[in-house]
N, C-alpha and C positions, 0 to 999 in steps of 0.2 A: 442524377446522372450529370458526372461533370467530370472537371480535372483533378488531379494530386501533385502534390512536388515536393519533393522529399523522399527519406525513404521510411518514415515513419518514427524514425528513433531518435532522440535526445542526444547531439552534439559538443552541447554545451556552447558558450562564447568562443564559436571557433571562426576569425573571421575567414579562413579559405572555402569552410561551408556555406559560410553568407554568402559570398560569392558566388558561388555555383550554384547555390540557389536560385540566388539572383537573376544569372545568364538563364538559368530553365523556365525561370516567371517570364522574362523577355521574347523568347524561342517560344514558349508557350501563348502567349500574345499576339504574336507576329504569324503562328503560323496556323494556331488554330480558334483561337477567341476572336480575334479582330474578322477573318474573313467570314466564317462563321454569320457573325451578328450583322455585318454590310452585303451578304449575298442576298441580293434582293431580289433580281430576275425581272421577270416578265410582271409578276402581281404586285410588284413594288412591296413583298413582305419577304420577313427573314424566317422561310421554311423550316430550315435545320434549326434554325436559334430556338423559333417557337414550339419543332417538335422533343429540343432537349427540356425545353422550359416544362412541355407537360410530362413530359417523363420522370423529370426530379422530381413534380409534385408529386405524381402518384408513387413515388418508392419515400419521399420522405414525410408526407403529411401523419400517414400512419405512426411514425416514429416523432414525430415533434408537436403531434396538437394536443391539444387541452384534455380531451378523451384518454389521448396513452397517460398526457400527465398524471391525472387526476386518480386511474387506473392500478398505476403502479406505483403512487403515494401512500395509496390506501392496500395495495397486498403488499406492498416494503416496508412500511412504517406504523399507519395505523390502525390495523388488525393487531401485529406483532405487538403492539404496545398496548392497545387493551387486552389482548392476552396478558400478558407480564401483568398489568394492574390485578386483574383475576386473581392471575397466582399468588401475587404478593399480601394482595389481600386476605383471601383462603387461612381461616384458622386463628383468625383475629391479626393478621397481619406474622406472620411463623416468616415467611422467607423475609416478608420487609424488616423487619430486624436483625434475621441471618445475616443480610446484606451488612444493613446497619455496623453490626459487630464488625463484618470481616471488614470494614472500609475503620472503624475507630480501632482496632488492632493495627493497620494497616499504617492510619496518621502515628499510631505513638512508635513503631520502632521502624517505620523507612529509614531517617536519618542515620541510623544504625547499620545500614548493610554496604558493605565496602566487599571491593574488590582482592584479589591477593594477586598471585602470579600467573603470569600466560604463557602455555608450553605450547609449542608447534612443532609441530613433525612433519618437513616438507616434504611431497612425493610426487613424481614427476606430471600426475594428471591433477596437483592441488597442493589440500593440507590438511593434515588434521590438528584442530585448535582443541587445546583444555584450560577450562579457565578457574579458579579458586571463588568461590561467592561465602562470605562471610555473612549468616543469614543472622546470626546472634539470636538465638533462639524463636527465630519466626517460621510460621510454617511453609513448607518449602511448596507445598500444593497450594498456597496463596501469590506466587508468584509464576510467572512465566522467563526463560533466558534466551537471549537470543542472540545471532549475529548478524552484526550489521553492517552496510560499505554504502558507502554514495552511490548516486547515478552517475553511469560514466554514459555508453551509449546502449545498454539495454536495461533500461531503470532501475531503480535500488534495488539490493542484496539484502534478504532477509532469510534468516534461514533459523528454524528453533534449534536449540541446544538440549540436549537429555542431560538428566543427571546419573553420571556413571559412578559415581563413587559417594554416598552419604557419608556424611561430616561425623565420625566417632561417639562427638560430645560438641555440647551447645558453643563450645569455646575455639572448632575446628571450620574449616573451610568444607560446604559443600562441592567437589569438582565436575562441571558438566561441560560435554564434549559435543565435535561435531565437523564432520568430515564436507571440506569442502572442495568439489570440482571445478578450478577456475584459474585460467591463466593469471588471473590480476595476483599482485603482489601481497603479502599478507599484514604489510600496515596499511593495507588500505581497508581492513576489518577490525572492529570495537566489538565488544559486546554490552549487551543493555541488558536491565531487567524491569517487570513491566508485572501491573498487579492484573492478577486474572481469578475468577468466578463466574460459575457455570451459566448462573444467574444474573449476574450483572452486565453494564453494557460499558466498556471500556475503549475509550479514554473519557466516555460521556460523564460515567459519575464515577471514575479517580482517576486524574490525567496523572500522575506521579509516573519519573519514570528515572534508572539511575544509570549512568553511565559509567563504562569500566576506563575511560578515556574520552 
């Protein structure tokens, strides 16, 4: 139980934010933290300080000791992971090789996939982008596409891409699409491609990723 300042979102290096920040850390000092912690009274103690002090505790200890830590380490991480060991194991190691493969396919023709052209079709709530992926004979189920923009003030733009049109022949561009609703301009979006299986944990074992820009 305490205070906030801000409005929760990402600014950037903006110094007129700074500022008003600023002035609300001060106002918020002046008019609630400072008297607050000096109201002393009759008992010579600070009532209201010490009854937010035990207030915080009891709404945050839950959430920040050792107990939640240790809690949620072990059903976010190390269950899920000796599961996956299990699996991978099972059948004299069948997926840990599966993996294996799709990551050594993976290292020999990344270098390989290039971008081609980017078509947009603005409309008044957005855009719809279609972009060219030159896979060169890689399987298109071993990657994922995506669109991407920076943080401006509600954090980055991520958004998957489908593949609406399969490339003819190994030598053709696969094109995949993807309708976006957003005031922001449309060079403020790239797209990526980024290796995916079902089984595997990414970017942990292939941080590989290619940019269209």
């Amino acid at each position: 139980m305490g205070w906030a300042l801000g409005d929760g979102l990402n600014h950037g290096d903006d110094p007129a934010r700074d500022t008003l920040e600023a002035h609300a850390l001060y106002d918020l000092l002046e008019q609630a933290v400072i008297p607050e912690f000096y109201d002393r009274r009759e008992t010579g103690m600070p009532i209201a300080w010490i009854k937010r002090i035990r207030e915080s505790m009891a709404r945050l200890t839950p959430r920040f000791s050792a107990n939640r830590a240790v809690r949620e380490y072990t059903e976010r991480h190390y269950l899920p992971a000796a599961s996956a060991y299990r699996e991978r194991a099972a059948d004299h190691g069948a997926l840990g090789l599966q993996i294996a493969d799709w990551r050594r396919a993976l290292d020999q023709k990344w270098d390989s996939l290039r971008f081609g052209s980017v078509r947009v079709h603005n409309r008044s709530d957005g855009h719809d982008v279609e972009v060219e992926l030159f896979l060169n004979g890689m399987d298109p189920n071993t990657v994922r596409v995506q669109l991407y923009a920076d943080a401006v003030n509600d954090g980055e733009f991520v958004k998957e891409m489908k593949r609406v049109r399969p490339a003819p022949d190994p030598s053709s561009p696969d094109v995949y699409g993807v309708t976006v609703s957003s005031p922001r301009p449309v060079g403020d979006y790239t797209a990526r491609v980024l290796p995916t299986h079902a089984d595997a944990s990414v970017p942990l074992e292939c941080a590989r990723i290619a940019w269209q820009r």
